[in-house]
Backbone of each chain as nested JSON, in Angstrom:
{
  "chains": [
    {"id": "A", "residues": [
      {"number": 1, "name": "UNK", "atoms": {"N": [81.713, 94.289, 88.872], "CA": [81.625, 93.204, 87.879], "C": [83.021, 92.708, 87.504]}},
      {"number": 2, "name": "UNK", "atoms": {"N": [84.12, 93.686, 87.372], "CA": [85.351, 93.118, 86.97], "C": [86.079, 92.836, 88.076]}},
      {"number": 3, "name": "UNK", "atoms": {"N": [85.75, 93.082, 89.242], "CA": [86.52, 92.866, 90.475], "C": [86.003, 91.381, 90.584]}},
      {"number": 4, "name": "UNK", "atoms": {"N": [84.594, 90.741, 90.239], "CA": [83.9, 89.298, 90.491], "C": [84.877, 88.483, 89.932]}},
      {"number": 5, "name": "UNK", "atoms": {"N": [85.321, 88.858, 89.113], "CA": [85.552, 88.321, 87.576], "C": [86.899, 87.735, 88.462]}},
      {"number": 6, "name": "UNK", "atoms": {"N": [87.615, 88.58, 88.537], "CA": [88.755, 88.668, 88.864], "C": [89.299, 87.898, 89.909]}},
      {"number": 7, "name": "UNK", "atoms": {"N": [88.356, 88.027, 91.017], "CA": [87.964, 86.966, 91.74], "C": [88.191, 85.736, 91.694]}},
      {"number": 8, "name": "UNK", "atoms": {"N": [87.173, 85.488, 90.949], "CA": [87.114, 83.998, 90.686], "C": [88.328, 83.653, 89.503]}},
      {"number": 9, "name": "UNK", "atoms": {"N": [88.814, 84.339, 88.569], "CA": [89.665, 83.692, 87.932], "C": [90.491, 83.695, 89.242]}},
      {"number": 10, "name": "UNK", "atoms": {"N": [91.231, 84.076, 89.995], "CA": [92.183, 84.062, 91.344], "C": [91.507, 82.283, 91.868]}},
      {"number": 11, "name": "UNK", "atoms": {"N": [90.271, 82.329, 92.374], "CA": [90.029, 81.681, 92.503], "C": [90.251, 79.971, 92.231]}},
      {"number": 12, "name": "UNK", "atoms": {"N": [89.884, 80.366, 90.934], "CA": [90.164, 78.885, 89.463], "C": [91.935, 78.205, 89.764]}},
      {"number": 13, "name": "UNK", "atoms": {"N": [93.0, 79.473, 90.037], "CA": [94.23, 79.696, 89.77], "C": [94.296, 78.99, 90.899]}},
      {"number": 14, "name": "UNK", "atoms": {"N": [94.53, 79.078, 92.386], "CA": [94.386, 79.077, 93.203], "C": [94.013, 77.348, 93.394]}},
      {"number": 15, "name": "UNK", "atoms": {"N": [92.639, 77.193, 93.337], "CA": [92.351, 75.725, 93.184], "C": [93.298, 74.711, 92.498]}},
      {"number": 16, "name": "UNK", "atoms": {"N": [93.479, 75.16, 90.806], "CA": [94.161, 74.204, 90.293], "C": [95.262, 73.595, 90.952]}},
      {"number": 17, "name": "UNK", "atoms": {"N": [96.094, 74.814, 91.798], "CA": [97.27, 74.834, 92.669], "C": [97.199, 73.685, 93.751]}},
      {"number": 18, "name": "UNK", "atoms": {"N": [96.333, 74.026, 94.249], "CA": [96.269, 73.342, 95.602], "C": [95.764, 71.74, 95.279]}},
      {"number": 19, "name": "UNK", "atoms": {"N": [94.511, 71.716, 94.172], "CA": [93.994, 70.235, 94.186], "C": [94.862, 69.111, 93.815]}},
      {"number": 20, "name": "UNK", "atoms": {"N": [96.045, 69.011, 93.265], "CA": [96.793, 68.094, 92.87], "C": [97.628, 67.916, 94.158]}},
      {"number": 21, "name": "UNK", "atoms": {"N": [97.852, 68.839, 95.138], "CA": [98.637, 68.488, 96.259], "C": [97.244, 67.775, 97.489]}},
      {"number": 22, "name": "UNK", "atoms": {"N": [96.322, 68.042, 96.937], "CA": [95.076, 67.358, 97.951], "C": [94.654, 66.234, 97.431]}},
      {"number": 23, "name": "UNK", "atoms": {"N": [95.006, 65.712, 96.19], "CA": [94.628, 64.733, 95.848], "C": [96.316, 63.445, 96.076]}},
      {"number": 24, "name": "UNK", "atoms": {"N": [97.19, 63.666, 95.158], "CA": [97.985, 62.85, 95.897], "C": [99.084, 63.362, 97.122]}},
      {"number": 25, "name": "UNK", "atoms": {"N": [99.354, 62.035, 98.054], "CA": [100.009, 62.162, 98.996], "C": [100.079, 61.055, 99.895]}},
      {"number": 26, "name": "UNK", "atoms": {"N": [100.682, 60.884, 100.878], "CA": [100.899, 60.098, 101.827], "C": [99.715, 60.26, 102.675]}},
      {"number": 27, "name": "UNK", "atoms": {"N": [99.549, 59.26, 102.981], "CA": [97.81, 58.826, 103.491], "C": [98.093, 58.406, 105.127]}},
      {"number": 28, "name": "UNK", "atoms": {"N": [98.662, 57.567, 105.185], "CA": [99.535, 56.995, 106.646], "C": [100.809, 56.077, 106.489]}},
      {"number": 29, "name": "UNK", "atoms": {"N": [101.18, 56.327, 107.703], "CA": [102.595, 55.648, 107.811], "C": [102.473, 54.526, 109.106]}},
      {"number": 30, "name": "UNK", "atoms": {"N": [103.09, 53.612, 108.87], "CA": [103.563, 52.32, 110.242], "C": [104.446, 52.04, 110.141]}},
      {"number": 31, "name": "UNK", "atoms": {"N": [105.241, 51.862, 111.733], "CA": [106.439, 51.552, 111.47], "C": [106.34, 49.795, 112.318]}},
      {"number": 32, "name": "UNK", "atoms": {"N": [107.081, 49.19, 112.217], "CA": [107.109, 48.001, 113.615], "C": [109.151, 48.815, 114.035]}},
      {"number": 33, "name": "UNK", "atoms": {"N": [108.816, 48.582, 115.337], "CA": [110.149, 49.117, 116.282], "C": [110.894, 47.985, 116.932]}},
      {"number": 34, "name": "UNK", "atoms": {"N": [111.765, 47.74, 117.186], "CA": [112.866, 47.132, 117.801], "C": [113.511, 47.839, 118.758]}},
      {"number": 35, "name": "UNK", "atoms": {"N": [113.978, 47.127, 120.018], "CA": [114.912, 47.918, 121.114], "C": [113.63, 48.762, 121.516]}},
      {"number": 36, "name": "UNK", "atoms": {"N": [112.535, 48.948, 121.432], "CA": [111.624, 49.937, 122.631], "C": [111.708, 49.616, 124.276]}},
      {"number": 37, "name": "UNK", "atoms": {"N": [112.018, 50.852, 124.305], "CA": [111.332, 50.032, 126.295], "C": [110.673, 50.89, 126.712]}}
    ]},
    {"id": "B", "residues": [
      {"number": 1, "name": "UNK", "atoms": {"N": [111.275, 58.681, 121.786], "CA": [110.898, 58.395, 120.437], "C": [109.808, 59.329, 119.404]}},
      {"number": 2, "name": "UNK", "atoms": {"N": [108.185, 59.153, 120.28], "CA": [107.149, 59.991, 119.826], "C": [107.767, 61.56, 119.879]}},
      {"number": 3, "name": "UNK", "atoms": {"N": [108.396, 62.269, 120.504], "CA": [108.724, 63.395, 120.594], "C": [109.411, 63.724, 119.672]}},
      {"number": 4, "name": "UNK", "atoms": {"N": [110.553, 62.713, 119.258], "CA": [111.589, 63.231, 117.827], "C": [110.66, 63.338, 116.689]}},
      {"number": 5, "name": "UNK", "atoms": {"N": [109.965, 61.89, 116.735], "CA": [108.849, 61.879, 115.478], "C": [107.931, 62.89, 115.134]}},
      {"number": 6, "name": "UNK", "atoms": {"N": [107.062, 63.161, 116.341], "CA": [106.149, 64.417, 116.104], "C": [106.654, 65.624, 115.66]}},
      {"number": 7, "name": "UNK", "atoms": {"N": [108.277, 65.744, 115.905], "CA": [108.72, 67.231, 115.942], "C": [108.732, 67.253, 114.164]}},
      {"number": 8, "name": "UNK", "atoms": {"N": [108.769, 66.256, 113.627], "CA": [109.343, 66.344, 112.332], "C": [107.85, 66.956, 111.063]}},
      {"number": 9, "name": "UNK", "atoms": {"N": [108.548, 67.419, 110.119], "CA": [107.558, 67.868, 109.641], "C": [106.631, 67.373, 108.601]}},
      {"number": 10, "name": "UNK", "atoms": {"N": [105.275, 67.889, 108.697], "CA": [104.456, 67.185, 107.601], "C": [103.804, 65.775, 109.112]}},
      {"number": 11, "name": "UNK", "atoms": {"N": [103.69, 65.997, 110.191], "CA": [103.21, 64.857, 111.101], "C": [102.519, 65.429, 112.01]}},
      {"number": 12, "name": "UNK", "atoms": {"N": [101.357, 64.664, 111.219], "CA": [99.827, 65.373, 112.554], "C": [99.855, 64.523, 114.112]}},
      {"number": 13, "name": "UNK", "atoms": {"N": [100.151, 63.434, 113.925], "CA": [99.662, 62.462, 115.084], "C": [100.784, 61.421, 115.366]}},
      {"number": 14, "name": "UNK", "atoms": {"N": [101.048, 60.656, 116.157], "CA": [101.943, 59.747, 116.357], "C": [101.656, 58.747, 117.555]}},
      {"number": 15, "name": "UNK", "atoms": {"N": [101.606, 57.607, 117.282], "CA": [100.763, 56.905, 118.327], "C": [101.812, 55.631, 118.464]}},
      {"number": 16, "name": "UNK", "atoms": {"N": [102.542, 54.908, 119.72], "CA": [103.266, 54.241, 119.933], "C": [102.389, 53.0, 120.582]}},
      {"number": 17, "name": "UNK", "atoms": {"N": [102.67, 51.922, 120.162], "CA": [101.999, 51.022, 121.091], "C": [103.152, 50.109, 121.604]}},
      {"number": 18, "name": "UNK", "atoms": {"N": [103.871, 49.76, 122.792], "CA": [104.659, 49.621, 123.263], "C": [104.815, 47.833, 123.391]}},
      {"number": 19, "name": "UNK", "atoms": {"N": [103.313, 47.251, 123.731], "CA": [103.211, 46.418, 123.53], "C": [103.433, 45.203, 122.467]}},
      {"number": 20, "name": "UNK", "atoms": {"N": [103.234, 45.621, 121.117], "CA": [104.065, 45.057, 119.641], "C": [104.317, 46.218, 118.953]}},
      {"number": 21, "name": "UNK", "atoms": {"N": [105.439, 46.966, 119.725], "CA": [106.218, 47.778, 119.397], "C": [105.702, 48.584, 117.393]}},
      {"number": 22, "name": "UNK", "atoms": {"N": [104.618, 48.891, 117.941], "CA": [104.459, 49.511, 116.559], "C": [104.16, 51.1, 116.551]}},
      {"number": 23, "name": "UNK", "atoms": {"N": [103.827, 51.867, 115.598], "CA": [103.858, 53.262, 115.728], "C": [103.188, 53.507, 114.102]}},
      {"number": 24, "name": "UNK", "atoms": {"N": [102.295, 54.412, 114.656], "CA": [101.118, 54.456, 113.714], "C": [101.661, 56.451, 113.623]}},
      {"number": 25, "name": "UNK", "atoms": {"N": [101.446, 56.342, 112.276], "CA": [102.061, 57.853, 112.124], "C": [101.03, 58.515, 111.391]}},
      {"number": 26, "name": "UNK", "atoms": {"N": [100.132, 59.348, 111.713], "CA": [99.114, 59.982, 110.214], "C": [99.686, 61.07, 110.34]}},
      {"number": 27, "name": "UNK", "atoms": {"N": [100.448, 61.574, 109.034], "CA": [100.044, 62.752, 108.077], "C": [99.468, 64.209, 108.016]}},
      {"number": 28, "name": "UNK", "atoms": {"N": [100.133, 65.051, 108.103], "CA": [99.382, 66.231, 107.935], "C": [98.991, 66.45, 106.4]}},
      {"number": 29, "name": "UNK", "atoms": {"N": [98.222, 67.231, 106.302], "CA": [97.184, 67.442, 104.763], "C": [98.408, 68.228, 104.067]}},
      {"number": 30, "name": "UNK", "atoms": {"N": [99.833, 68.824, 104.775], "CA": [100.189, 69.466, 103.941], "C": [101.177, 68.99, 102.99]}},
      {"number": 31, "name": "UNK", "atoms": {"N": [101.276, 67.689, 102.892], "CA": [101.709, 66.808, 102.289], "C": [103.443, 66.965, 102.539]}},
      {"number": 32, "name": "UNK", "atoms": {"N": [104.356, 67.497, 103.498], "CA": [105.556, 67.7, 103.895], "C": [105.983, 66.603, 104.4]}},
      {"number": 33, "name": "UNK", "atoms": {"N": [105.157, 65.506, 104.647], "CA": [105.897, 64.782, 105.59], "C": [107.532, 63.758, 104.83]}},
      {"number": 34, "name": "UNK", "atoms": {"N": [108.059, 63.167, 105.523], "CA": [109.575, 62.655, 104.926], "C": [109.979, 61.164, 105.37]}},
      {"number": 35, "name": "UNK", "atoms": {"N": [109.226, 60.274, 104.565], "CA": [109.784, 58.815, 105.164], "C": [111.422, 58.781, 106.013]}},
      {"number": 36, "name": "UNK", "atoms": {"N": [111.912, 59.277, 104.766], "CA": [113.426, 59.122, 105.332], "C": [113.291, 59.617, 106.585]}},
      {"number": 37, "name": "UNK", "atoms": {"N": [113.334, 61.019, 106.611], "CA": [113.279, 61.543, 107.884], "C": [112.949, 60.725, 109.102]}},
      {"number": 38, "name": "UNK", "atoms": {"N": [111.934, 60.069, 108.632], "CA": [111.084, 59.695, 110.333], "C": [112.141, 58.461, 110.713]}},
      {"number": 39, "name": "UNK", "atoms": {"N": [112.552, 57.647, 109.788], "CA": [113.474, 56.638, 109.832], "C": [114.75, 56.861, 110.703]}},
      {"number": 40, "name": "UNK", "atoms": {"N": [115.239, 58.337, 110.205], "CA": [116.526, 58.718, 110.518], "C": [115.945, 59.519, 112.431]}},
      {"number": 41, "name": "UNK", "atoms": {"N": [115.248, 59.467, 112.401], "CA": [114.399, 60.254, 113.85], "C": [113.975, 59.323, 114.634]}},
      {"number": 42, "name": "UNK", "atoms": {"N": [113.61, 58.265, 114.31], "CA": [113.249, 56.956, 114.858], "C": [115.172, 56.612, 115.357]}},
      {"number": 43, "name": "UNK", "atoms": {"N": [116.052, 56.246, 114.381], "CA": [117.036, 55.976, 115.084], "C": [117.6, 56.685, 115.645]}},
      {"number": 44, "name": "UNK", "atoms": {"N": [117.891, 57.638, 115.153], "CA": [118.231, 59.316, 116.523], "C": [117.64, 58.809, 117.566]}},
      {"number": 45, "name": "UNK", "atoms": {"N": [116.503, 58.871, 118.001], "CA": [115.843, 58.206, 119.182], "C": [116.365, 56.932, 120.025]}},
      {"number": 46, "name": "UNK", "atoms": {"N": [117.376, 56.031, 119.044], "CA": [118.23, 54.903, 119.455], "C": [117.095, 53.042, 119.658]}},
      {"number": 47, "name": "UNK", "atoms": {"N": [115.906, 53.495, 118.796], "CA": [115.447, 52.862, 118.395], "C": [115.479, 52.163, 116.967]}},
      {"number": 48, "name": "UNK", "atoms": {"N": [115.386, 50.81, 117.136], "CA": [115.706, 50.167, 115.668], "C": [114.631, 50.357, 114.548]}},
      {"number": 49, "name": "UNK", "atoms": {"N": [114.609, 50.384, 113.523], "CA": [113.359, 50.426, 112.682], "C": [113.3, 48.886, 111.616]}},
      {"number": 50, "name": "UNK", "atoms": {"N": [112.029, 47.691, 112.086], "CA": [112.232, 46.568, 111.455], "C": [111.401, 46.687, 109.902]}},
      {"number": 51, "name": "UNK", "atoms": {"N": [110.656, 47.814, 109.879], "CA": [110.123, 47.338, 108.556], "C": [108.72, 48.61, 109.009]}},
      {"number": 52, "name": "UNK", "atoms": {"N": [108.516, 49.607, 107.539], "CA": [107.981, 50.914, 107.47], "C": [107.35, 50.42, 106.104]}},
      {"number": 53, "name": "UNK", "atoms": {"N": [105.536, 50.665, 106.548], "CA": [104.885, 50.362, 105.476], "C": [104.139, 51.549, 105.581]}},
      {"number": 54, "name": "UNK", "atoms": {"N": [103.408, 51.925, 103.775], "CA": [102.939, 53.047, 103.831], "C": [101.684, 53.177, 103.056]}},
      {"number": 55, "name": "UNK", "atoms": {"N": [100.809, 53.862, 103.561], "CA": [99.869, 54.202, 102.31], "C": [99.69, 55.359, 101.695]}},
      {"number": 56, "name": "UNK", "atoms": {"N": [99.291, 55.221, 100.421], "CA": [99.87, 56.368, 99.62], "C": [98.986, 56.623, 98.227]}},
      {"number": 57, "name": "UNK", "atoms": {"N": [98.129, 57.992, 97.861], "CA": [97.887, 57.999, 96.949], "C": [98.994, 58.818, 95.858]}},
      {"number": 58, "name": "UNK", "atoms": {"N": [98.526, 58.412, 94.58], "CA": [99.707, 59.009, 93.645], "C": [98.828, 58.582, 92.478]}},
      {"number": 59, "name": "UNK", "atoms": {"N": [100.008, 58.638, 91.406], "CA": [99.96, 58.364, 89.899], "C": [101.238, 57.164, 89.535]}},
      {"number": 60, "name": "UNK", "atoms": {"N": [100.94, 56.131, 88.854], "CA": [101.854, 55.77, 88.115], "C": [103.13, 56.444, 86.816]}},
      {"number": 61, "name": "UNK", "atoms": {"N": [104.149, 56.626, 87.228], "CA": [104.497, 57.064, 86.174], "C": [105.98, 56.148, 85.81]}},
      {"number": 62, "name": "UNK", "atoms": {"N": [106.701, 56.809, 84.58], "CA": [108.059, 55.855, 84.234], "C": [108.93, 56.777, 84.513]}},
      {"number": 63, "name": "UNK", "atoms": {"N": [110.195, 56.557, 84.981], "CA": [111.331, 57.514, 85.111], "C": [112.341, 57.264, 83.809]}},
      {"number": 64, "name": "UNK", "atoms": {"N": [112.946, 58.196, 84.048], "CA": [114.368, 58.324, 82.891], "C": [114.486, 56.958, 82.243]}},
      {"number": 65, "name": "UNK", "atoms": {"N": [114.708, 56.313, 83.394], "CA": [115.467, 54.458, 82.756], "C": [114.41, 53.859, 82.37]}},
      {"number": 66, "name": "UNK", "atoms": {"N": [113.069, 54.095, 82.786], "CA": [111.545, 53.29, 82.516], "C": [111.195, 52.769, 83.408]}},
      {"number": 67, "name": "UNK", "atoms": {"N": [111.697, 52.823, 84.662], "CA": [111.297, 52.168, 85.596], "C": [110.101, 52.682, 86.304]}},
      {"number": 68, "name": "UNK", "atoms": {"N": [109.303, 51.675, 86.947], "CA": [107.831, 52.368, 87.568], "C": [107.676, 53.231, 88.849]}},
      {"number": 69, "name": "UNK", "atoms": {"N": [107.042, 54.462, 89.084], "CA": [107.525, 55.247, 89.872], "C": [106.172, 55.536, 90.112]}},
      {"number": 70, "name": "UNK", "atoms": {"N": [105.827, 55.798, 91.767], "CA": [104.674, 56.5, 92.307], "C": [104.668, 57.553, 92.236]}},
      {"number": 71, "name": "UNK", "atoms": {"N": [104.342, 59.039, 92.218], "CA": [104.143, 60.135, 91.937], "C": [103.199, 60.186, 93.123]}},
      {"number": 72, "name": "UNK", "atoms": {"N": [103.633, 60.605, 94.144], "CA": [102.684, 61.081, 95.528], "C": [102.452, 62.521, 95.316]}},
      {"number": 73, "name": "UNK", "atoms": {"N": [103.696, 63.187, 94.595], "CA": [103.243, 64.619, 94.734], "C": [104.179, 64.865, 93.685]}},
      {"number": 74, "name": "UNK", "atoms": {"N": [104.084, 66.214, 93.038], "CA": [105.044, 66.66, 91.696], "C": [106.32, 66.736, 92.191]}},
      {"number": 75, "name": "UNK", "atoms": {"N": [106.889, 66.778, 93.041], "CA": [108.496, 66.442, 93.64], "C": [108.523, 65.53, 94.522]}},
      {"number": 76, "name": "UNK", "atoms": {"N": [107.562, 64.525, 94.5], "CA": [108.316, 63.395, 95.335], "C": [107.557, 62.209, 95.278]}},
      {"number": 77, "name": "UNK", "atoms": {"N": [108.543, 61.532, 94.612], "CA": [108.028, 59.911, 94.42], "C": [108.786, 59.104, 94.904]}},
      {"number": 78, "name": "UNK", "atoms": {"N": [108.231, 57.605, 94.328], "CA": [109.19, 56.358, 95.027], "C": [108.917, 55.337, 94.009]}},
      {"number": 79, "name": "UNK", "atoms": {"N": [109.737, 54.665, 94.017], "CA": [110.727, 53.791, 93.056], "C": [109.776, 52.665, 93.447]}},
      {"number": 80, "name": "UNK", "atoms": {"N": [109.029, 51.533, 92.225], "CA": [108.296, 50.831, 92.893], "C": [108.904, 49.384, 92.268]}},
      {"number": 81, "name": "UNK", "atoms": {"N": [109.388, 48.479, 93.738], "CA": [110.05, 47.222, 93.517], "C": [109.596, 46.672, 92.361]}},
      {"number": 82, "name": "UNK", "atoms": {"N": [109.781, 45.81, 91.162], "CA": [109.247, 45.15, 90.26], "C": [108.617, 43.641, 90.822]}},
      {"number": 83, "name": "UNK", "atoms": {"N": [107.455, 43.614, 91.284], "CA": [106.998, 42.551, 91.643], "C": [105.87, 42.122, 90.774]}},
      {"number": 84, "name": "UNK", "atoms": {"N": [105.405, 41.601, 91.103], "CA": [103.855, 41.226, 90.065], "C": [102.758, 42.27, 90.198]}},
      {"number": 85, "name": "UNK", "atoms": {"N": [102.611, 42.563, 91.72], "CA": [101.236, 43.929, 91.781], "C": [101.907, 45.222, 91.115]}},
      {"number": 86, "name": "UNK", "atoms": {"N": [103.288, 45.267, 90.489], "CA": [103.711, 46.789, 89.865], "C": [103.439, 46.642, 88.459]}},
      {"number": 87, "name": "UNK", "atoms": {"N": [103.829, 44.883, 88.375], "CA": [103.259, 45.018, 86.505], "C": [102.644, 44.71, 86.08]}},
      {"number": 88, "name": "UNK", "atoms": {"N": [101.476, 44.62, 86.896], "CA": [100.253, 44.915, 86.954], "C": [99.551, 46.384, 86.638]}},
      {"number": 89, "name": "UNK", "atoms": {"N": [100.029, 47.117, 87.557], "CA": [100.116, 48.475, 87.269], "C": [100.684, 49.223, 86.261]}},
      {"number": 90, "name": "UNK", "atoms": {"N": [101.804, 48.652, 85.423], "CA": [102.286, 49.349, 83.951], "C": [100.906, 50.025, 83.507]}},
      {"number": 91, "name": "UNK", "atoms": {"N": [100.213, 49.472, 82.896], "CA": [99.178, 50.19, 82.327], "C": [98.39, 51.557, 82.851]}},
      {"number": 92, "name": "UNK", "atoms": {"N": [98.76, 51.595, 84.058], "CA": [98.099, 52.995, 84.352], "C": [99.604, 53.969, 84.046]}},
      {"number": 93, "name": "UNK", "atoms": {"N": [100.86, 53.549, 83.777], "CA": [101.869, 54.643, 83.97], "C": [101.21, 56.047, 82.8]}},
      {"number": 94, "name": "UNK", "atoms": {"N": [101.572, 56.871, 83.581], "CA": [101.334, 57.918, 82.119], "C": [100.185, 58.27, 82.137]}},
      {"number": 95, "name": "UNK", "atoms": {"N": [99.513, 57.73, 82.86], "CA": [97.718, 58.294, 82.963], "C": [97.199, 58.608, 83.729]}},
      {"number": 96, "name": "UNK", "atoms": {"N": [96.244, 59.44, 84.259], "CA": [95.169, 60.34, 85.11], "C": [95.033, 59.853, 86.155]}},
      {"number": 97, "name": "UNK", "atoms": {"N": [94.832, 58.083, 86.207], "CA": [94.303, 57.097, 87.109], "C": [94.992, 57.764, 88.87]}},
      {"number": 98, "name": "UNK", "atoms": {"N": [94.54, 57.954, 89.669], "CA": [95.226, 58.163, 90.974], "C": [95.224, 56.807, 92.006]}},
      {"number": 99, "name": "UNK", "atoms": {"N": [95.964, 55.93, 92.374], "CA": [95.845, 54.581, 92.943], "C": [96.155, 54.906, 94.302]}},
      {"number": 100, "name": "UNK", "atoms": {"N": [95.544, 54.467, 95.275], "CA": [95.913, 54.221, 96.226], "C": [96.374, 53.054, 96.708]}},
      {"number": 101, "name": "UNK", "atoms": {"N": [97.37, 53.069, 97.359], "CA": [98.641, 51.805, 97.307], "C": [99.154, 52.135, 98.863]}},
      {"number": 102, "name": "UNK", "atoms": {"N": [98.921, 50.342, 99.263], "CA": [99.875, 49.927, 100.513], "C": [100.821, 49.415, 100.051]}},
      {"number": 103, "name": "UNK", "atoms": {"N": [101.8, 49.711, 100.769], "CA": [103.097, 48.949, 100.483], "C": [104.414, 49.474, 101.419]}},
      {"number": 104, "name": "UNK", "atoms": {"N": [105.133, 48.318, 101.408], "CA": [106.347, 48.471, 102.475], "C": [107.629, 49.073, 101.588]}},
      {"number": 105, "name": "UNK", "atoms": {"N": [108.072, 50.487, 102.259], "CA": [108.996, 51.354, 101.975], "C": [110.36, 50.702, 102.353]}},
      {"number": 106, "name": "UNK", "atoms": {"N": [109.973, 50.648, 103.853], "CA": [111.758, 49.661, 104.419], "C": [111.439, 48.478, 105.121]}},
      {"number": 107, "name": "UNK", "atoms": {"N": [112.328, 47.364, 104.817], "CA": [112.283, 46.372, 105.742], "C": [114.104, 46.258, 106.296]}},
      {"number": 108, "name": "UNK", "atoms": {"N": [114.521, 46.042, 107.467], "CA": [115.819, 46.007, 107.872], "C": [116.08, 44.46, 107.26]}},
      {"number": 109, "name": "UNK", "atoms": {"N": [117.473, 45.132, 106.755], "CA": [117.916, 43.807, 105.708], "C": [118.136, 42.474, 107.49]}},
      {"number": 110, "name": "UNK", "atoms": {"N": [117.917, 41.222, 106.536], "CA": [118.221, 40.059, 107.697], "C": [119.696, 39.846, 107.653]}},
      {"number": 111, "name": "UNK", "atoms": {"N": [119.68, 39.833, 108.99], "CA": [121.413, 39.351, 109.501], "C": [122.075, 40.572, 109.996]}},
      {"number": 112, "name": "UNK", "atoms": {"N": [121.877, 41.842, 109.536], "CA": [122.678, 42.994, 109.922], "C": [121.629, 43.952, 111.115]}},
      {"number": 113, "name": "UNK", "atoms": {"N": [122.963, 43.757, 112.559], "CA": [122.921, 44.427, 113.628], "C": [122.286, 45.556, 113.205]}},
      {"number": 114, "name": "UNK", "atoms": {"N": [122.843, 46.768, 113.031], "CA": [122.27, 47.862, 112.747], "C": [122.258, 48.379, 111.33]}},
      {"number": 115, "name": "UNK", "atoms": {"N": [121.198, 48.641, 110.796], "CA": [121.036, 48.636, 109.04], "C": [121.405, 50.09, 109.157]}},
      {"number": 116, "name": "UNK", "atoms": {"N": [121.15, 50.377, 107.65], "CA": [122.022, 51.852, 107.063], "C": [121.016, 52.723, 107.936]}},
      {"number": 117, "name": "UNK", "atoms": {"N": [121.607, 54.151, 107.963], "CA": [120.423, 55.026, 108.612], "C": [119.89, 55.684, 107.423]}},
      {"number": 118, "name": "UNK", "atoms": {"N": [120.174, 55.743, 106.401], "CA": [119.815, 56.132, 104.769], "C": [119.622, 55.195, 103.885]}},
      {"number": 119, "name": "UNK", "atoms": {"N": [118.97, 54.117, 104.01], "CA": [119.087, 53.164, 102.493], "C": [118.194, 54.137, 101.916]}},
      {"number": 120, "name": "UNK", "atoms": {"N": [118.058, 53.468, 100.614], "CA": [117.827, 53.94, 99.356], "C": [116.077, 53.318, 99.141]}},
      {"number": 121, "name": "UNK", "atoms": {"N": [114.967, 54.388, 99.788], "CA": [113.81, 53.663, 99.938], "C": [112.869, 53.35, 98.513]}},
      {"number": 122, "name": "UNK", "atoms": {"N": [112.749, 52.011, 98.648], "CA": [112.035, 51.188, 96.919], "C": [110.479, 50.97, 97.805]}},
      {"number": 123, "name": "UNK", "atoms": {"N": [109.712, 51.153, 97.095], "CA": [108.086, 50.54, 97.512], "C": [108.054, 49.039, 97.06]}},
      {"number": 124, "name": "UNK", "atoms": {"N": [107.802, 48.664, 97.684], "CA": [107.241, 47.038, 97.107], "C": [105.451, 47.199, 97.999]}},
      {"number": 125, "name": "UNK", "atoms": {"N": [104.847, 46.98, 96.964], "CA": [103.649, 47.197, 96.831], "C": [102.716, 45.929, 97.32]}},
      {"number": 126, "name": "UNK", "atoms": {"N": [101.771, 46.123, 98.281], "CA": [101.154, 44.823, 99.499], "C": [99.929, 45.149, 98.499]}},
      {"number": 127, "name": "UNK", "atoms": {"N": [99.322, 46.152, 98.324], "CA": [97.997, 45.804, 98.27], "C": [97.876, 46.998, 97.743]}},
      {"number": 128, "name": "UNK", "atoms": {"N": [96.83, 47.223, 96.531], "CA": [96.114, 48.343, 95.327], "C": [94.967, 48.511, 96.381]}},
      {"number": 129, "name": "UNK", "atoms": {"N": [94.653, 49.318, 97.379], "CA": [93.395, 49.637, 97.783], "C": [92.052, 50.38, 96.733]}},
      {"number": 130, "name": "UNK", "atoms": {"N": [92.434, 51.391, 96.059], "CA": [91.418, 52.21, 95.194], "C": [91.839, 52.544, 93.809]}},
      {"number": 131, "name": "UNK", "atoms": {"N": [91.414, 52.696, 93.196], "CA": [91.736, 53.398, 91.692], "C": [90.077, 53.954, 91.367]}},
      {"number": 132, "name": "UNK", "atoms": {"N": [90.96, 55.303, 91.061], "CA": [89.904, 56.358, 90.653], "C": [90.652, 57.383, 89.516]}}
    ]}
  ]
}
């Protein structure tokens, strides 16, 4: 029961962490090029 | 070219079309990737770069001086040109809102042979795709 617990608070911790780096960010990039051959 | 680019980090894919010289770059999820970088890797490559547009979710926010700033991630934003679609956007600075925004990072200044390999990249903002 306290190992569940424990768990999921890890869990909660864990999420908060990560969802703000999954929510913003660079989506795509384009460039236009010059001089290619 | 594609080889310097791909090597760089935070870049899942890299697609050259040779024909109107363009290059389509997506993103890895781990959010590392480095405008500058690809700029400075693109000319390493001895290719010119005419103009780098981007899409981008973030937050509006104000910096030190008040000026309007994208917030893509908690250490790394971009400076957003003052045009009409940014002050427009004042009202979300400071708030929850997450926008997704096209807009051109670099354009090579007109008249100069070879532009800086570091300017100083400003967003000027094409188009508000989403707000959520």
């Amino acid at each position: 029961m306290k190992t569940t617990k424990k768990r999921l608070a890890l869990a909660v911790v864990l999420g908060m962490m990560i969802a703000p780096a999954a929510l913003a960010q660079i989506l795509h990039i384009e460039m236009r090029v010059e001089g290619m051959t | 070219m594609k080889q310097h680019l791909g090597r760089q980090s935070g870049v899942q894919k890299v697609e050259v079309s040779l024909l109107d010289g363009k290059v389509d770059i997506t993103p890895k999820e781990d959010g590392q990737i480095e405008p500058a970088g690809l700029l400075k890797a693109t000319y390493d490559s001895g290719v010119s770069v005419a103009e780098m547009d981007i899409t981008a979710r973030g937050k509006i926010v104000k910096d030190a001086s008040g000026n309007l700033v994208l917030q893509v991630e908690p250490n790394r934003s971009f400076a957003l040109v003052p045009n009409d679609l940014a002050k427009a956007l004042e009202t979300f600075a400071g708030t929850s809102t997450r926008l997704t925004i096209r807009g051109q990072l670099y354009k090579k200044p007109a008249g100069k042979k070879k532009a800086e390999s570091s300017p100083p990249l400003k967003l000027a903002i094409l188009e508000v795709q989403s707000k959520e």
